[in-house]
N, C-alpha and C positions, 0 to 999 in steps of 0.2 A: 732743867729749870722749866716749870710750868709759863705758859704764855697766852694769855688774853686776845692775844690779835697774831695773824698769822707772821711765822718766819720763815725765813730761806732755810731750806736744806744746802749747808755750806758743801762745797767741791761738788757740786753735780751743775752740768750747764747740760745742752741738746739735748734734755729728755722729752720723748714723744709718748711715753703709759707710763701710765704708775697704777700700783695696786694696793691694799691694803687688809693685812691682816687682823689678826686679835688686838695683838701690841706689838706688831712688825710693821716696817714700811716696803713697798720695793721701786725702785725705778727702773725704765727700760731707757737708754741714751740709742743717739742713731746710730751708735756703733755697733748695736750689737749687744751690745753688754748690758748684762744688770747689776745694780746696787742694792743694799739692802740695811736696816739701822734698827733697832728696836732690841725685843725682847728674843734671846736667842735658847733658852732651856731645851728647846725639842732640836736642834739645827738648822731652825727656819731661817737663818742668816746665810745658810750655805756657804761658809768660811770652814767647817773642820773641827771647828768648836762648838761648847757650849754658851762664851761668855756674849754678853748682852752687848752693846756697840750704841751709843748716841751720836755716833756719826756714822755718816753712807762709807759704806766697805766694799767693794767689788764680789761678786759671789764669784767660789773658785771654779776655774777651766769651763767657764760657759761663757762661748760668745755666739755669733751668727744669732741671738736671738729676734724675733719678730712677735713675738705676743707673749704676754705673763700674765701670768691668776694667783690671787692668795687666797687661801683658807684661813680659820684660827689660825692655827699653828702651821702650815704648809704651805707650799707653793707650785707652780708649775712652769714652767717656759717652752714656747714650742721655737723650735731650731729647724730652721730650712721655709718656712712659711706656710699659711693657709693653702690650702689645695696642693700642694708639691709633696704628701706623702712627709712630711716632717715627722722629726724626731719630736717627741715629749721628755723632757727631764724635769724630773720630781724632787724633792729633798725637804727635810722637815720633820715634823708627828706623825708616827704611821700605827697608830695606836688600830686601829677599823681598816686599814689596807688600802688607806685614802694613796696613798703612793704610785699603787698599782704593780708593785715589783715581786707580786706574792708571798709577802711577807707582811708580818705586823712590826719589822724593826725598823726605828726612828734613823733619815738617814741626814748626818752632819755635812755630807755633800752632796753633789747633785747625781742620781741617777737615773737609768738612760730607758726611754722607753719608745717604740715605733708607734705610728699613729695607725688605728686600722681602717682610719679613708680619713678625707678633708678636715681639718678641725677648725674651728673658727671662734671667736672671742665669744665671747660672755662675761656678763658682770658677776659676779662672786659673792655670794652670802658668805656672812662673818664664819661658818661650819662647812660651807662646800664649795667645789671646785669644778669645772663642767667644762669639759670641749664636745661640742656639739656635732654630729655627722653632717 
């Protein structure tokens, strides 16, 4: 249902970032953990699926996250934190190798990639995705 004035994203409480894709949402909660709701055709829900969700869903086997980015269709979370050498996990549209996993295939969960020095937030165009040295 369309809405004029803003609503709650129902089941999510303690969230500290949120991001925003094409027609994906994501949350990050203090746990760790991220959410995810919208439009899921490329696996930018990171559930396993293709099907689309208008409620928040837990993305699968990712937690310790501390920062998340969306692209159109894809996402990123880094696990372990800014400066500690963290992991990056990608999952989504990997149409152009926006994933980084050296491939062009779309990936329906999250996969795993090492950071090659500090990485730190950034705000995200609707197209790109950025961790910064």
């Amino acid at each position: 249902m369309d809405s004029s004035v803003p609503v709650r994203v129902e089941g999510l409480n303690k969230v500290i970032a949120i991001a925003a894709g094409l027609s994906h949402s994501l949350a990050l909660r203090e746990d760790g953990t991220v959410w995810a709701w919208g439009h899921n055709t490329n696996g930018q829900l990171g559930d396993g699926t293709s099907a689309s969700r208008n409620v928040a869903s837990r993305v699968s086997e990712l937690a310790g996250v501390t920062l998340i980015a969306a692209g159109a269709n894809h996402n990123l979370a880094l696990v372990g934190g800014p400066g500690s050498g963290g992991v990056v996990m990608a999952w989504g549209h990997n149409a152009s190798g926006q994933l980084g996993d050296d491939s062009t295939t779309n990936r329906y969960t999250r996969s795993r990639h090492r950071t090659p020095g500090p990485a730190t937030s950034h705000a995200s165009r609707p197209a790109a995705t950025t961790a910064l040295p």
